[in-house]
C-alpha positions in Angstrom: 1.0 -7.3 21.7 -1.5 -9.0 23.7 -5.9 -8.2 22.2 -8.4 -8.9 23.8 -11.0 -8.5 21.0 -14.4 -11.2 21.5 -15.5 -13.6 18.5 -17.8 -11.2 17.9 -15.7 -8.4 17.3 -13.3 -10.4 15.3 -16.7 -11.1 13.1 -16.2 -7.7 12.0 -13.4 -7.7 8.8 -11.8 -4.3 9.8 -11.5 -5.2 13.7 -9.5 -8.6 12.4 -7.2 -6.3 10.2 -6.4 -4.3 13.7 -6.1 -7.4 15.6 -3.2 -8.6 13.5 -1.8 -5.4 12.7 -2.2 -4.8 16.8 -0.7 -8.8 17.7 2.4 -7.7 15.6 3.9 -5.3 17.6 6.3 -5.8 20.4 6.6 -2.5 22.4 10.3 -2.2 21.4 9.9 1.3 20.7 12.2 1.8 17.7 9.1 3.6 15.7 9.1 7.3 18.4 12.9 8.0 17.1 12.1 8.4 13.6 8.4 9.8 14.5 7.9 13.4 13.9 5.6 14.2 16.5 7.6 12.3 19.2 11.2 14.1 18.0 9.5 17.6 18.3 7.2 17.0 21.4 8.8 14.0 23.8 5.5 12.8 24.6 4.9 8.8 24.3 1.4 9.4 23.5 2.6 11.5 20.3 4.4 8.4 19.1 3.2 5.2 17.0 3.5 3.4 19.9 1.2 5.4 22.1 -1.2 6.0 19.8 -1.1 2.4 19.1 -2.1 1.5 22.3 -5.0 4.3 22.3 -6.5 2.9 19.6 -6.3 -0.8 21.2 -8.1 0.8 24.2 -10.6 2.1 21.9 -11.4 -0.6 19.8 -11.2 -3.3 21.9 -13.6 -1.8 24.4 -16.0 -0.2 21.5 -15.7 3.0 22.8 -16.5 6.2 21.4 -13.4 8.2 21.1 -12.2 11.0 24.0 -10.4 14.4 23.1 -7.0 13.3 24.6 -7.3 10.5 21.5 -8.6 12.5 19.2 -6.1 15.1 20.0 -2.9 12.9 19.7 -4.3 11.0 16.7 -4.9 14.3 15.0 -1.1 15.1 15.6 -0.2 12.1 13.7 1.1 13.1 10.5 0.7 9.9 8.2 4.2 10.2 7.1 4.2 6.2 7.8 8.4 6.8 8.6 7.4 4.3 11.7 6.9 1.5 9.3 9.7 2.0 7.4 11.5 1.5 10.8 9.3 -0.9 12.5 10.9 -4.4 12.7 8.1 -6.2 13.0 6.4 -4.8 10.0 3.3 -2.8 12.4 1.0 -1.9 9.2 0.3 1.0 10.8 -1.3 2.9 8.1 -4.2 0.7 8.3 -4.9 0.8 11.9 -4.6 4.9 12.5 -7.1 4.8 9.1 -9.5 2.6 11.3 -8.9 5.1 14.3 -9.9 8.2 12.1 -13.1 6.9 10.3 -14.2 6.1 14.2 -13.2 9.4 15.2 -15.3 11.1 12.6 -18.2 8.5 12.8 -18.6 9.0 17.1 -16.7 12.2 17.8 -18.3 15.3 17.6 -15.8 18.3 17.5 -16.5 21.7 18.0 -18.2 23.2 15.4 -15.4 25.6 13.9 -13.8 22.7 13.5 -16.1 20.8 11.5 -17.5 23.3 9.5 -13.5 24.0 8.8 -13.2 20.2 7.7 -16.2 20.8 5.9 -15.2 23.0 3.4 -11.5 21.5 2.8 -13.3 18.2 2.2 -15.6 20.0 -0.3 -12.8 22.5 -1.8 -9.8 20.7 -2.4 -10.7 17.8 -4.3 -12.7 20.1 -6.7 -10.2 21.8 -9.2 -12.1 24.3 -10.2 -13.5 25.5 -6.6 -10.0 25.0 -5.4 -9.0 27.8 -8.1 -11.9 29.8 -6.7 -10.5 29.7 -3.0 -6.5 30.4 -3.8 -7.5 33.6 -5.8 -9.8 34.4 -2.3 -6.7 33.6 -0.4 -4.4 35.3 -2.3 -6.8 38.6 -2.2 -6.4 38.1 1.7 -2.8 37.4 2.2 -2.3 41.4 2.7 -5.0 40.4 5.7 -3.1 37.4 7.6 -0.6 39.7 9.7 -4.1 40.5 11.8 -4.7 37.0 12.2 -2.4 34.8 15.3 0.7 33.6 14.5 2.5 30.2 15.3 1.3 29.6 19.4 3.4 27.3 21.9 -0.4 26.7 23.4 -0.8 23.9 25.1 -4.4 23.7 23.7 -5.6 20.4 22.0 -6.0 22.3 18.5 -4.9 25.7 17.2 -8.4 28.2 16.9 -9.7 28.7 13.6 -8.1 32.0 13.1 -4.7 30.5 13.3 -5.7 27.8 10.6 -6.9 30.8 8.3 -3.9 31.9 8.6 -2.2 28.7 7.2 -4.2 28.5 5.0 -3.0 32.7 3.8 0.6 31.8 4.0 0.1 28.6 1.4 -1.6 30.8 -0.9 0.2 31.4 -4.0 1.5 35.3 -3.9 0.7 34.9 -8.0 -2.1 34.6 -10.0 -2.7 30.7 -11.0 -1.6 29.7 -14.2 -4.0 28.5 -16.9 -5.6 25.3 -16.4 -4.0 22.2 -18.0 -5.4 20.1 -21.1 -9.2 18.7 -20.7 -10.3 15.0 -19.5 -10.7 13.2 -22.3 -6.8 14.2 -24.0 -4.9 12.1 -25.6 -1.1 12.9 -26.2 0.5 10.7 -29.4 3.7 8.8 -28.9 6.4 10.8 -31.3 7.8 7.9 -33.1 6.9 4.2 -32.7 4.3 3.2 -29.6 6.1 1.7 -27.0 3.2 1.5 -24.7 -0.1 3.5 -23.5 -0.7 5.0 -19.6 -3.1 6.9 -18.2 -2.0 9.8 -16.1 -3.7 11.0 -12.5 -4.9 14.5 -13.8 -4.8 15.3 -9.7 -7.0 17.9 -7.9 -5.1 20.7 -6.2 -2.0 19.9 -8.4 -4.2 20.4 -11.5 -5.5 24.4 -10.2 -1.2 25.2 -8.6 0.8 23.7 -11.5 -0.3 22.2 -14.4 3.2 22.0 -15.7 3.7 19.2 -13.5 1.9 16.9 -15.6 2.7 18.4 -18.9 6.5 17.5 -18.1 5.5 13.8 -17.7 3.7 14.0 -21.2 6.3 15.3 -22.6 8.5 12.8 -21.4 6.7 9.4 -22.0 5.3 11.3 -25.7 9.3 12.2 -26.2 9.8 8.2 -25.1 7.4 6.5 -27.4 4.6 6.2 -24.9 0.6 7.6 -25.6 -0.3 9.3 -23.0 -4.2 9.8 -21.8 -6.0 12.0 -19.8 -8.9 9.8 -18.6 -12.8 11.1 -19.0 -14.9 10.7 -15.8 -11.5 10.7 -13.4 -12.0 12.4 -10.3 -10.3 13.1 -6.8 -8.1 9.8 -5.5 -9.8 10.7 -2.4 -6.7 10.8 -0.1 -7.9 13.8 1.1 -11.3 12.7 2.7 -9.6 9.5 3.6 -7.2 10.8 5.6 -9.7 12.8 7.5 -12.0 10.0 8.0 -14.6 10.2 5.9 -14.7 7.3 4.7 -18.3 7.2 2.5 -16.7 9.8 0.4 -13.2 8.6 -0.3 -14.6 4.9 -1.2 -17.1 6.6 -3.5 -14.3 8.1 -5.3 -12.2 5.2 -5.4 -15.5 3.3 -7.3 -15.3 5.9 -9.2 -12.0 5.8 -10.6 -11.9 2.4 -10.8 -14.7 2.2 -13.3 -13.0 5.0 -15.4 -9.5 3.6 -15.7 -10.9 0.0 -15.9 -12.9 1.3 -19.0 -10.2 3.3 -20.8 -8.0 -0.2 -20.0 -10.8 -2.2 -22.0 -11.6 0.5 -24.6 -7.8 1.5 -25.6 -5.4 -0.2 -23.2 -3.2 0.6 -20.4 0.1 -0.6 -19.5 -0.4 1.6 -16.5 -1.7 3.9 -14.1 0.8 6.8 -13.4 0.5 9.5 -10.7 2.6 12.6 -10.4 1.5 13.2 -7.1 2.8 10.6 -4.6 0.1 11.2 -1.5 -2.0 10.1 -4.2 -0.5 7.4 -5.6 0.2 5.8 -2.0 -3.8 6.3 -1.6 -4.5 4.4 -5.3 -2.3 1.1 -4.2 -4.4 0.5 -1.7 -7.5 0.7 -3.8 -7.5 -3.2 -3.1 -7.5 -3.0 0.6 -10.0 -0.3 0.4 -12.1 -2.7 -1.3 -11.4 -5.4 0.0 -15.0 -6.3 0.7 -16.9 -4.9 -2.2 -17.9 -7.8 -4.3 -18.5 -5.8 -7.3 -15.0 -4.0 -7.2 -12.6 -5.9 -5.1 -11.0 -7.5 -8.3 -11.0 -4.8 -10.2 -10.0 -2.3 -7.3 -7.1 -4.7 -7.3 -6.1 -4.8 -10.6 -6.0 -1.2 -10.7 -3.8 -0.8 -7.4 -1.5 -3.0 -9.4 -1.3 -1.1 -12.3 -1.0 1.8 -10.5 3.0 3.7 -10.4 4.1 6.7 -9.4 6.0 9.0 -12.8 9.4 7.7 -11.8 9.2 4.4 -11.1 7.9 4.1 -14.7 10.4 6.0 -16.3 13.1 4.0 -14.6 12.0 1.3 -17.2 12.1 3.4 -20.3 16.2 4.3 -20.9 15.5 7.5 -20.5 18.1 9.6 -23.2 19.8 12.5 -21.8 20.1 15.6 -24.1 22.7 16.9 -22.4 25.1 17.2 -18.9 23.8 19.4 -16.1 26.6 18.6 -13.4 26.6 22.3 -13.0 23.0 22.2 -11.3 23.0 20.8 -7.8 20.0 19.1 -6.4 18.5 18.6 -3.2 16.4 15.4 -3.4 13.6 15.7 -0.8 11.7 12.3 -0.8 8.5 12.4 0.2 6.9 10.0 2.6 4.3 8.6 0.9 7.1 8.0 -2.0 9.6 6.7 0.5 7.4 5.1 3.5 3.9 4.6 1.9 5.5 3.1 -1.9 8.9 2.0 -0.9 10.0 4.0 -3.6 13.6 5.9 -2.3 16.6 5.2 -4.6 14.8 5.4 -8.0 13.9 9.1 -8.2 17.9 10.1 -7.4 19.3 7.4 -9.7 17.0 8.8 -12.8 18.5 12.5 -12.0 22.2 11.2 -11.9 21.9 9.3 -14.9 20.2 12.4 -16.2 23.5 14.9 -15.5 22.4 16.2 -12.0 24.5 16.4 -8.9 22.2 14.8 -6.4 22.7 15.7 -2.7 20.6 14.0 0.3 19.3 15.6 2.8 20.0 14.9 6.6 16.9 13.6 8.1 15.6 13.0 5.3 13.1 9.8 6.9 11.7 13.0 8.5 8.7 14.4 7.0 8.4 18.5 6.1 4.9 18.9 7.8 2.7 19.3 4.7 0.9 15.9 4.9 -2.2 16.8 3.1 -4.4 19.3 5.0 -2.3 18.8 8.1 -0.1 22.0 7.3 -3.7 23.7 8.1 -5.2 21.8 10.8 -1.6 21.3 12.9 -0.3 24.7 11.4 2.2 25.4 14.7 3.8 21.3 14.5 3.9 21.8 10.5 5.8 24.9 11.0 8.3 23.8 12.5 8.9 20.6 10.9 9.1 22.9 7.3 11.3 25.2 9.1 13.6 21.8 10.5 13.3 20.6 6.7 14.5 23.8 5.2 17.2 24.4 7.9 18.4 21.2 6.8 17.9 21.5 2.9 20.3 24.5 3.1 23.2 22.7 4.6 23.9 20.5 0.7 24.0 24.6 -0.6 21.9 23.3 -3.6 20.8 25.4 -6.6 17.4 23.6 -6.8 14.8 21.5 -4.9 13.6 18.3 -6.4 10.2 16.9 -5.0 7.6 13.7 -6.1 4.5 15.5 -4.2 3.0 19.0 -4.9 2.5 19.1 -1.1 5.7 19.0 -0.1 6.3 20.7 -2.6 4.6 24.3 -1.7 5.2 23.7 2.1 9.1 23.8 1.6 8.5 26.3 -1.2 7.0 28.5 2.1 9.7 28.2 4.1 13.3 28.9 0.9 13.9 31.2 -1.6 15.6 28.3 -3.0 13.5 26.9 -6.0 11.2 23.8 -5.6 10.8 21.7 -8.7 9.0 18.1 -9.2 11.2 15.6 -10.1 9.8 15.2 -13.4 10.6 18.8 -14.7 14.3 18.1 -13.9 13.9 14.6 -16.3 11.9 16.7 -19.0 14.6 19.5 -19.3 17.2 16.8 -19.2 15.5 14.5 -22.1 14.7 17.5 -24.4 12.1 19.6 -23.0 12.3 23.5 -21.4 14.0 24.8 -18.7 11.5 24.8 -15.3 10.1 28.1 -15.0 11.1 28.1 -11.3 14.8 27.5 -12.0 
């Protein structure tokens, strides 16, 4: 693709990211047929193509951006499917970041809609006011058949009341469980040290299901491996980087990079490891992030490399199976930011084979299931159906359980099935030794 970008644009480090990312795509068009939007709407501008070419528009002429972009860039999902697809290798995750920290730098949107962003920017990477807000929403769930349901409106966003409503029907119909062990934690090996991690403690993960985590201790502990809960970690900030605020999300990422880059100097780390996959695609890119930080571009990098998600570690550990469970199906649901943003799509089925599963794929399974962060809330109608498409098609393997990398996906499936949704890692830990999961 032809740019037309001046020298003095080019001066600018993020305009010569888009100008190569930009310059390497060639219009074939492969990305719209494995593109969410594009298979549910039809409409070119709701593709990576189309929205590549509004941000070109936008950038090259330094304009401020109008509603039609906003609105089609706020349909885009994030899944990244299009460059898993792309032949070319279009980093596109780069270029719609650029689009939304412009959006939400010159853009002013109504003001339900900011003060909406508002408080999920403040909420949800907070563990303990996102605990405070699910037992608000689950008080209110007996509330949300008063509110509008899912609306084939043509407008460019869904009103508020429809995205309280989402927000209702996410809301767990139980009371939370207990929190999970403090920062600060540190789980022993059981027999001789084979190595030393750190483990993401995660934000809205931490307040819906602690177990989560506790499996992977219990796995690397049950494997040799010590296992810490770092002091000072905070929110990967995914979620603020995804809308676009992009002060906040690099704050956080300083901030984790000075905690894991002082438990690496005070006790050692062979690694970072994330349960939550949305995350852990947001922690590799710590070094493009910050990239022009002097004071944390190195070690932003080092920590991106360090950084794994749960399974791709314990593909490397032998893991010993206590026992067969070929009389458990399971549906593998990857993720996209496991399968598009990390590459990561064999590893997670192979451990539950070798484990005693019967692992089943899903058809469409580059598809994503609509969660995407908060996009299950600010897109709730084109979520909807994408969980609905996702589910419909997670019932044709006739599986006993759902296996998942990403609490996200996770609860938007979990929405939509009676069938029960499971991380990965709960599967390997009842497998290796540890307790049936309580969903099962």
């Amino acid at each position: 693709m032809k740019t037309e970008f001046t020298l003095a644009q080019l001066a600018d480090s993020d305009i010569a990211v888009a100008d190569k990312i930009l310059r390497a795509c060639v219009h074939c068009g492969f990305c719209t047929a494995t593109c969410p939007t594009y298979v549910l709407l039809g409409d070119e501008l709701d593709s990576p193509r189309g929205r590549i070419y509004l941000i070109k528009q936008m950038l090259e002429k330094d304009q401020a951006p109008t509603a039609d972009v906003v609105k089609h860039i706020d349909r885009c999902l994030s899944c990244l499917s299009c460059m898993t697809t792309c032949p070319s290798g279009v980093h596109y995750m780069h270029l719609v970041d650029q689009a939304r920290v412009r959006i939400e730098q010159r853009y002013e949107r109504p003001l339900t809609d900011r003060l909406l962003r508002a408080v999920l920017a403040y909420v949800l990477p907070r563990p303990r006011e996102f605990r405070l807000a699910m037992t608000l929403a689950r008080l209110g769930r007996p509330f949300k058949a008063l509110l509008p349901a899912s609306s084939a409106s043509r407008a460019p966003a869904p009103s508020l009341l429809r995205r309280v409503r989402a927000m209702l029907d996410l809301a767990p119909a139980a009371a939370l469980p207990p929190p999970g062990p403090a920062d600060g934690s540190v789980f022993a090996a059981q027999g001789a040290r084979r190595g030393r991690v750190a483990l993401l403690q995660g934000c809205a993960q931490a307040a819906l299901a602690p177990r989560i985590n506790q499996a992977a201790i219990n796995v690397l502990t049950r494997h040799g491996i010590e296992v810490v809960l770092v002091r000072d970690e905070q929110c990967c900030g995914a979620l603020t980087h995804h809308m676009g605020q992009d002060s906040d999300a690099l704050a956080r990422a300083r901030g984790n990079v000075d905690a894991w880059t002082a438990e690496a100097k005070r006790g050692g780390l062979d690694a970072i490891l994330v349960t939550t996959s949305g995350c852990g695609t947001v922690i590799k890119d710590y070094g493009h992030m910050l990239r022009e930080d002097p004071h944390y571009a190195a070690s932003a990098a080092a920590v991106s490399t360090m950084a794994k998600d749960i399974t791709e570690y314990l593909a490397g550990l032998d893991l010993a199976s206590a026992s067969q469970r070929d009389d458990i199906v399971v549906a593998y649901h990857s993720a996209c930011s496991l399968q598009h943003g990390q590459k990561i799509t064999s590893i997670p089925k192979e451990l539950l084979s070798k484990s005693g599963f019967v692992v089943k794929d899903i058809p469409e399974s580059h598809l994503c299931c609509g969660s995407a962060g908060t996009y299950n809330i600010l897109q709730p109608d084109i979520a909807m159906k994408l969980r609905d498409r996702k589910v419909a098609n997670i019932a044709t393997v006739k599986p006993n359980v759902i296996a998942a990398g990403n609490i996200g996906c996770m609860m938007q499936i979990a929405s939509g099935t009676s069938v029960p949704v499971v991380h990965t890692v709960e599967l390997l830990d009842w497998a290796t030794g540890g307790p049936r999961p309580g969903m099962i």
